[in-house]
N, C-alpha and C positions, 0 to 999 in steps of 0.2 A: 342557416342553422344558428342555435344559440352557442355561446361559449360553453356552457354547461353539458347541453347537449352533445358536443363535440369533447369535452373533455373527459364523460363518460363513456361515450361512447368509443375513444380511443383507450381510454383504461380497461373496460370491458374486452375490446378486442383480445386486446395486448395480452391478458390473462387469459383468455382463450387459446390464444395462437402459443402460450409458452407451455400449460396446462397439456395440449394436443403434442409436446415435445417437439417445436422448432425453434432450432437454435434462436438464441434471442436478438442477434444482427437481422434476422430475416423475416421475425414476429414483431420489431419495431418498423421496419421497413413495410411489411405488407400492411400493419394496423392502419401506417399513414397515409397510404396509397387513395385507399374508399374517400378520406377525407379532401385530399388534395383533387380527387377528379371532380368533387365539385363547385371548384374555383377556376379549374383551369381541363381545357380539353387531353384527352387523352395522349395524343401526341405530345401536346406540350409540357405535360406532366410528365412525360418519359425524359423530355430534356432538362426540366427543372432537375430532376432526379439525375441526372448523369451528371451534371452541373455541381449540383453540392456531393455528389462522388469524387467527384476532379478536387474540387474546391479544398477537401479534405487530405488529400495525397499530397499538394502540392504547397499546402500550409508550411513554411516555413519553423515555427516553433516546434510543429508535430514531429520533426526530423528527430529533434530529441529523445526524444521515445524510441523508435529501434535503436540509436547508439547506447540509451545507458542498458538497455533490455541486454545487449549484445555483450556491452560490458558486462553484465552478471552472467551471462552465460557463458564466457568465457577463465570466470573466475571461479565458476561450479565446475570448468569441466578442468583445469589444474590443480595445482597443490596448490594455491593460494591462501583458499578458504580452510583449508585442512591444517595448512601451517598454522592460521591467526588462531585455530582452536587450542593446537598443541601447546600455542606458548601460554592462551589463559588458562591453561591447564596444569601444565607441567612445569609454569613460570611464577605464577600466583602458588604458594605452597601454604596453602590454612588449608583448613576441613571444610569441604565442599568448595575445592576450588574446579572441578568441573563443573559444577553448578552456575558455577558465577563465570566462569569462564565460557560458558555458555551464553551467557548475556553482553559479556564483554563481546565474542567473538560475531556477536550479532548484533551489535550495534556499531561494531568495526565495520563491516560487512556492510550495514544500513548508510555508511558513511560513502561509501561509493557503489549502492547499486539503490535501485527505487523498486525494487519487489519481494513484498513480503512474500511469497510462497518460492521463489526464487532465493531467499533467504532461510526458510525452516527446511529446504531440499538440500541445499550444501553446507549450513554450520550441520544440520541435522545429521544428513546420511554418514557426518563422521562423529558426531559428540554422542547419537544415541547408542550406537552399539557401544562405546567404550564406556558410557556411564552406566549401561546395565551390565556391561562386567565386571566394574569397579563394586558394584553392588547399590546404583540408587536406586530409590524404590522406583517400578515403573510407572506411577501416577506423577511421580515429580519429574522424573528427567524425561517425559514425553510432554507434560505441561509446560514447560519452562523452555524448552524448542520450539515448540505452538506457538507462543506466544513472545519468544525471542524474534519471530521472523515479522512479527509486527513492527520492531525497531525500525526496521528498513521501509516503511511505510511513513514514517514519520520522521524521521532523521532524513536532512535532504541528502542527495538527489532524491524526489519521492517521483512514481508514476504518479498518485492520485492526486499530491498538488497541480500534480503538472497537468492535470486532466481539468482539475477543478479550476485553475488559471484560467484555461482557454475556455473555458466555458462560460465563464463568469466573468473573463476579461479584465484579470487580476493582475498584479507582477508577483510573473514568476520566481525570479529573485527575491522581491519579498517575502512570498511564502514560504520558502524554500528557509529562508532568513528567521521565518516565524515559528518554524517549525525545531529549532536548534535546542532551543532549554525549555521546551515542554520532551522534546525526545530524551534529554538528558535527567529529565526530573523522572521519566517514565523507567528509564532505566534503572536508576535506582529507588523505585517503586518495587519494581521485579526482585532488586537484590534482597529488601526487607522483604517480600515473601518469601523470600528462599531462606532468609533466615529464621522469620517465625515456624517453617514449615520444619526446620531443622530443629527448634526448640520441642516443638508440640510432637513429634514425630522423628526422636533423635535414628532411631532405624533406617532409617531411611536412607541418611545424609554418614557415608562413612566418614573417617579419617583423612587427615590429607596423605597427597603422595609422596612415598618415601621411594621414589626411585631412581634414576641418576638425573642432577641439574641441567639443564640445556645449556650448551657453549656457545659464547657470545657470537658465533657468524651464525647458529641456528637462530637465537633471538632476532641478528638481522634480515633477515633469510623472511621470520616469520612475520615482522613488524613491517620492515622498509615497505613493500610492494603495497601494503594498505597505506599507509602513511604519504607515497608518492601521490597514486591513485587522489586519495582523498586530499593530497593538497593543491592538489591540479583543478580539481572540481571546485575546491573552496576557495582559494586565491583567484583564479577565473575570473568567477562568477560575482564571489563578492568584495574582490578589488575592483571590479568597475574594467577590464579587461577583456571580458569575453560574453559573450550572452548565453546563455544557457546551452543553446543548441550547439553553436563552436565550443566551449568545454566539455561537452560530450563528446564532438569528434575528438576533440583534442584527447580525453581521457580516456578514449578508447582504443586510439593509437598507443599510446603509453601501456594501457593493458597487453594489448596483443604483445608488445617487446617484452614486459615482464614476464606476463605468461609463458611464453616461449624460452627466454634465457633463462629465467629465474622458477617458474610452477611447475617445469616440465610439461607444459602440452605441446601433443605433438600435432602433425599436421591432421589425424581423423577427429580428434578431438577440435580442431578449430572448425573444420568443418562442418561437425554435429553442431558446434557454437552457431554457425550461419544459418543453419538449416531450421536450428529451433528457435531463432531468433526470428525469421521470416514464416515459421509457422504460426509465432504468435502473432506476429504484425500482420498475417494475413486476418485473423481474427478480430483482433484491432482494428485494424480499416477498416474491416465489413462494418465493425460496432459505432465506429466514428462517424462513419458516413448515415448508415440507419439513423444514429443520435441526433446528426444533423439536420435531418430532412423531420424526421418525430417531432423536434424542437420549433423548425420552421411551419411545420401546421399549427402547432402552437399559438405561435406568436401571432401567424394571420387571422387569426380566429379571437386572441387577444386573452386566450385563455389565464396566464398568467396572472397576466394587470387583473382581469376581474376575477380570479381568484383572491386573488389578495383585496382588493376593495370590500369584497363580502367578507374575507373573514374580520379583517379590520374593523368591520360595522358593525362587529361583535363587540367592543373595545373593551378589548383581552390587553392585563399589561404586556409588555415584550417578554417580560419572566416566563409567562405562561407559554405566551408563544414558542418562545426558546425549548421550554421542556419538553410542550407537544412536539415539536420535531426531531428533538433529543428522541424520545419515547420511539417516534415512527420510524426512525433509522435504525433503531436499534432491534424494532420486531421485525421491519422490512428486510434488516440484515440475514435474519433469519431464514431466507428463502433466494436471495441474489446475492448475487457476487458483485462487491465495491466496484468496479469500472460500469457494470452495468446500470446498478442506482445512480449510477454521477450522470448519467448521460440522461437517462428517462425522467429523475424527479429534478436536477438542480434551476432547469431552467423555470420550474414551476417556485420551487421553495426557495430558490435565492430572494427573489424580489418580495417576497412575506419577510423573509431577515432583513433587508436592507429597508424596507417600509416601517418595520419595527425598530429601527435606529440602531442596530448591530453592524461592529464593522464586519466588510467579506474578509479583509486577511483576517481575524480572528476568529469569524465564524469557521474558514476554511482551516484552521486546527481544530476546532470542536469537530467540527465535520469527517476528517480523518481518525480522531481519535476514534468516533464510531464506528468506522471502517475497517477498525481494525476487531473490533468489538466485533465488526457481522463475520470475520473470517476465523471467529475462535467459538461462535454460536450454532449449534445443531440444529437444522437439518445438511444447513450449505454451508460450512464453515472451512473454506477449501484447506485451512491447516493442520485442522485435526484431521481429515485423508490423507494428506502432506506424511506426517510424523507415523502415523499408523501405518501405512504403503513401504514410508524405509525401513519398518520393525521388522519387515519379514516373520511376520506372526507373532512376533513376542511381546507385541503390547495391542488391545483392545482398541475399538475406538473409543468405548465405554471411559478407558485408563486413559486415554487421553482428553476428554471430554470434563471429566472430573479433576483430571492432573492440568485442567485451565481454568478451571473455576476462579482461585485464589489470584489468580495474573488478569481476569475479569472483572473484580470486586479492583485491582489496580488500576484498571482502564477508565473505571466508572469516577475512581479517587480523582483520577487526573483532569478528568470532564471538571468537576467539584472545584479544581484548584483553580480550571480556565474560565471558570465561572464568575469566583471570588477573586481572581491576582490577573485578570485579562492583562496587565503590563508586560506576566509573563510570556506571553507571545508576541507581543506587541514592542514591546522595549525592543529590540534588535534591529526589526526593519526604522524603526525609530530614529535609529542613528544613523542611518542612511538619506543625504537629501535629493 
């Protein structure tokens, strides 16, 4: 068969089988199947196929990934994430310090955990009900949780670098590296929308809080357990001490002792942590392995390479190209969920970026920046369900939809900046030889 043929043919499927409603680990998986049996007999396609099953479980880096997932879920299910809110809140004292404290609390948050819906679930379930009783409006204090939980997408630890590492066969510490002051620029992207949104929209944004100051063991209480956390992960990793996967364990150990001395969780609460941690990794896997075996017809078929050959013989500058896949992430975004896209398009789009003379560590911050863009866009924008789900009816998704617009128009600035100051991302892993 031709590459083309094969490459259509696998994307056709693949919309079929998701359009028919089967989960997408299992619509990537069977799309591949038809193609792989014509390479290889049926038995032995059974074993190829159990093969990059294995292959995927017993990946080393991958381990990564349930520990920091566990890490966040274990800091959702204490008072950890509840505390770092209280103190941007009730510690930060101007007008609209929930607001910002909202952002603080979630790029605190982003600093030791790598998921963003895992992120807008725990700063959220407690910063949204107190900011609609303080009285913000509910288009701003449900947009600004949406899109606070992006932080943790980009601030390392991140799942989707981490995803986008192994797939593209990146360093993971560099990206992770790459990813530190475009996350910090983005933050305070966020805080100037909260603040024009307070200008143009003074209603919205009460007064600060006049009600009793926190005492300094609350402050430590509420700061130390991130601060530990996050420096365990950061000194790790980017002293040259630990590899990604060991500061995981390592920082996950250190959570569970915090948690437990210090967040109050109790023993049903670590357990829910296990359980929803291996519920997601069982989704994971299935999606890992699927991605693997999709990618290896791929590559046998050479779909890639001659993808990229043809559109090159277009001779589109790299700007163009760059935007066209800007463009296609961001409407793709529209319809999948980030972990999904990573696995189905990177093995196809990476090598059109790397052909076009773009580096991957800085593609791989463009890249996520979009990612976070697809989890804040309707129809699949898994944050705006996020923030809407913990309203318990008091805010729309419509009010959340709209209450992300202006943190959207930030997303796009920050693409803009990685575009024009690429050192920006680049500069950090830089200093590492």
């Amino acid at each position: 068969m031709e590459w083309y043929e094969v490459g259509l043919g696998l994307l056709g499927l693949l919309v079929l089988l998701i359009a028919l409603g089967l989960p997408i680990p299992f619509a990537l998986a069977a799309a591949s199947l038809p193609f792989l049996w014509q390479i290889q007999s049926f038995n032995t396609s059974l074993v190829s196929a159990q093969l990059k099953l294995w292959g995927v479980w017993i990946n080393y880096i991958l381990l990564a990934v349930p520990l920091f997932i566990f890490l966040g879920e274990l800091i959702s299910r204490s008072n950890i994430g509840a505390n770092l809110y209280e103190f941007m809140h009730r510690g930060v004292r101007i007008r609209g310090s929930a607001a910002y404290g909202s952002i603080g609390a979630c790029a605190g948050f982003g600093a030791v955990c790598g998921s963003s819906m895992v992120g807008s679930l725990t700063i959220g379930g407690v910063a949204l009900p107190e900011m609609l009783r303080l009285g913000y409006g509910k288009r701003l204090a449900s947009g600004v949780l949406a899109a606070g939980g992006t932080l943790s997408v980009l601030l390392p630890p991140s799942l989707i670098l981490l995803f986008y590492g192994i797939v593209t066969d990146q360093s993971i510490g560099k990206l992770f590296m790459a990813g530190v002051i475009p996350g910090l620029i983005l933050a305070t992207l966020f805080v100037l929308v909260v603040v024009i949104w307070g200008w143009l929209r003074p209603q919205d944004v009460p007064e600060r809080d006049r009600g009793p100051r926190m005492r300094l063991m609350q402050v430590v209480l509420s700061l130390g357990p991130v601060f530990v956390i996050g420096a365990v992960i950061t000194l790790a990793i980017y002293g040259g001490i630990a590899t990604p996967t060991e500061a995981a364990a390592v920082a996950a150990l250190v959570t569970v002792l915090l948690a437990v001395g210090v967040g109050g969780l109790r023993w049903a609460g670590f357990v829910q942590a296990l359980m929803s941690t291996m519920r997601t990794m069982g989704y994971l896997g299935l999606l890992l392995s699927a991605g693997v075996l999709f990618g290896f017809v791929l590559n046998y078929y050479r779909v890639p390479q001659q993808f990229t050959t043809l559109f090159l013989s277009f001779d589109l500058a790299p700007w163009m190209v760059l935007g066209m896949v800007i463009l296609f992430y961001i409407a793709l975004g529209m319809f999948l969920e980030p972990v999904s896209m990573t696995f189905i398009t990177l093995p196809v789009i990476v090598p059109l970026i790397a052909s076009a003379g773009f580096d991957l560590i800085w593609f791989g911050i463009v890249y996520t920046i979009t990612m976070e863009i697809a989890v804040l866009t309707p129809p699949v924008g898994l944050n705006l369900y996020v923030i809407q789900g913990i309203s318990r009816g008091q805010v729309t998704v419509g009010d959340v939809i709209i209450g992300s617009l202006p943190f959207i128009g930030a997303l796009v600035v920050l693409v803009g900046v990685m575009i024009v100051f690429p050192q920006a991302a680049l500069w950090l892993p830089g200093q590492v030889k």
